[in-house]
C-alpha positions in Angstrom: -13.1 -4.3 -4.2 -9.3 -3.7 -3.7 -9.7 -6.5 -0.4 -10.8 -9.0 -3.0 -8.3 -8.1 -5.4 -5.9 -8.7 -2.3 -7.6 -11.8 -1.7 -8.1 -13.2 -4.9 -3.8 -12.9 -5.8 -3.2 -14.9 -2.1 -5.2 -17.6 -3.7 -4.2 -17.7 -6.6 -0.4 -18.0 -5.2 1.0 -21.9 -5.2 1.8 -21.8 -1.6 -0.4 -21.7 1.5 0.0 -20.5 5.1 -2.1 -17.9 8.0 -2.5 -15.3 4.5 -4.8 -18.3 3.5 -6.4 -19.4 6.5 -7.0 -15.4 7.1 -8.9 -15.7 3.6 -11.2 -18.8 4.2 -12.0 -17.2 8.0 -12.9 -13.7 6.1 -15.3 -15.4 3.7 -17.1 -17.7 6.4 -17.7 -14.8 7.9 -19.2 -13.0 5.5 -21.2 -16.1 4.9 -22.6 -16.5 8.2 -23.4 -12.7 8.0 -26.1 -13.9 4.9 -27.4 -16.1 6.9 -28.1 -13.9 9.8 -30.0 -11.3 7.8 -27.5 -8.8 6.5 -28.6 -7.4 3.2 -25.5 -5.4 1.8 -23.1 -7.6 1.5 -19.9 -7.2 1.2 -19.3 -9.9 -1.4 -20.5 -8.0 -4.0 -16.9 -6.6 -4.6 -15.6 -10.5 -4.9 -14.5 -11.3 -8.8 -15.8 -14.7 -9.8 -12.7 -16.3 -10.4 -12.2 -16.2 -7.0 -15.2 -18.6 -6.2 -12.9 -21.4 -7.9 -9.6 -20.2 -6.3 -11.6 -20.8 -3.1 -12.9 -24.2 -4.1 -9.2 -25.3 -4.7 -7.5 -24.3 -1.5 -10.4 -24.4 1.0 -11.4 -27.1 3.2 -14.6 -25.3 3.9 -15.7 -25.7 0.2 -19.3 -27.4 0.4 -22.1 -26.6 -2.1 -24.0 -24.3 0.4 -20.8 -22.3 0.4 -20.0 -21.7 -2.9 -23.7 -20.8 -3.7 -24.0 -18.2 -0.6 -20.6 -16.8 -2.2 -22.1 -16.8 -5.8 -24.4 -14.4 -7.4 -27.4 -16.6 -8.4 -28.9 -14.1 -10.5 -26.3 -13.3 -13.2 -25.8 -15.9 -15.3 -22.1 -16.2 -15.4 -22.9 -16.1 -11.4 -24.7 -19.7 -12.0 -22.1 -20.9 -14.3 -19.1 -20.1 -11.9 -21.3 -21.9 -8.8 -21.8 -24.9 -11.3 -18.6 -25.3 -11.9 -17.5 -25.1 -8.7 -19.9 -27.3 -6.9 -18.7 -30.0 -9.9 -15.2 -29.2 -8.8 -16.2 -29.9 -5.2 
């Protein structure tokens, strides 16, 4: 939870650099992990304001993305992904 936290203020600063790239690499990871089976995911720590930190820094920000990142199942989870997606 405290990585996230981590994560989540690099974001949310105005400038960008590697501390940036290092965050967009971590969360592809942890999406292609979902797709290759893994159950306990990690991203259950992430808060969901960082979903649209990621949408406005990212260039790897694509629909499929932001849902895989997103809780579906809570319903703030949905709002956040729509938002984001209509961000995108």
């Amino acid at each position: 939870a405290n990585l996230f936290l981590l994560m989540s203020s690099i974001l949310g600063a105005k400038t960008a650099g590697t501390h940036t790239q290092f965050v967009q690499w971590f969360m592809e990871e942890c999406v292609d992990c979902l797709e290759q089976g893994s159950h306990n995911s990690i991203l259950q720590f992430m808060p969901f304001s960082m979903v649209s930190e990621l949408v406005k820094v990212s260039t790897m920000s694509s629909p499929k993305i932001v849902l895989a990142i997103t809780d579906l199942s809570l319903p703030l989870g949905r709002r956040v992904a729509a938002k984001a997606i209509a961000a995108l």
